[in-house]
N, C-alpha and C positions, 0 to 999 in steps of 0.2 A: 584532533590533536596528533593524530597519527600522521597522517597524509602531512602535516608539517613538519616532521619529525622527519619524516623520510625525503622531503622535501632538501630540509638542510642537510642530511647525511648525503644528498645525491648534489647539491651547491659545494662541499666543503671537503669532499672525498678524493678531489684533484689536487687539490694544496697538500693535503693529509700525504697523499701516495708522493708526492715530490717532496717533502719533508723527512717520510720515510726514505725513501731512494737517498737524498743528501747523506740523511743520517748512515746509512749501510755502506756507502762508498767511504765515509769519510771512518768509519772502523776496520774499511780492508784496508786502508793506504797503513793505517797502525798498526794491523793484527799483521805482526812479521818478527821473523827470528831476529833483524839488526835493531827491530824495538824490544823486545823483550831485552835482548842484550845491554839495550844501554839502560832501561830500566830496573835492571838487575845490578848494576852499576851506581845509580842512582841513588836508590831505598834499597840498601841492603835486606834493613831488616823487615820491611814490605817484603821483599821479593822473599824473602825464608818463614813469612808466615803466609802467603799462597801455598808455596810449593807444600809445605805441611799438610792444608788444608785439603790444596786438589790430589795430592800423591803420597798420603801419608804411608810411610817407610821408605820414603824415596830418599837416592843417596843426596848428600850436600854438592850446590854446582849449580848450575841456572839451571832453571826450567823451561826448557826449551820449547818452542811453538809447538803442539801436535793435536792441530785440529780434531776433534770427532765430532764428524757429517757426514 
């Protein structure tokens, strides 16, 4: 059971890794200050219960891109 296990882990781990890669490119093209901006536009009151959330005491305003990595 094993050796088939790892069998299709080592068949399906190509597709996996290009799905993941799709998925990460198509989050950098959106993770950007002119989307946050117009998001913040968009859903007001989205964007004021993030910012809450990620920066509570933080002043009123957009909450602007700042990655931590």
């Amino acid at each position: 059971m094993a050796s088939l296990q790892q069998g299709l882990r080592q068949a399906i781990e190509p597709a996996l890794a290009g799905m993941r890669a799709a998925r990460d490119s198509a989050h950098r093209e959106i993770d950007s200050p002119a989307e946050y901006e117009r998001l913040s536009r968009a859903c007001p009151a989205d964007q004021k219960r993030l910012r809450a959330a990620v920066r509570p005491g933080a002043k009123p305003g957009l909450l602007v891109h700042d990655p931590v990595r």
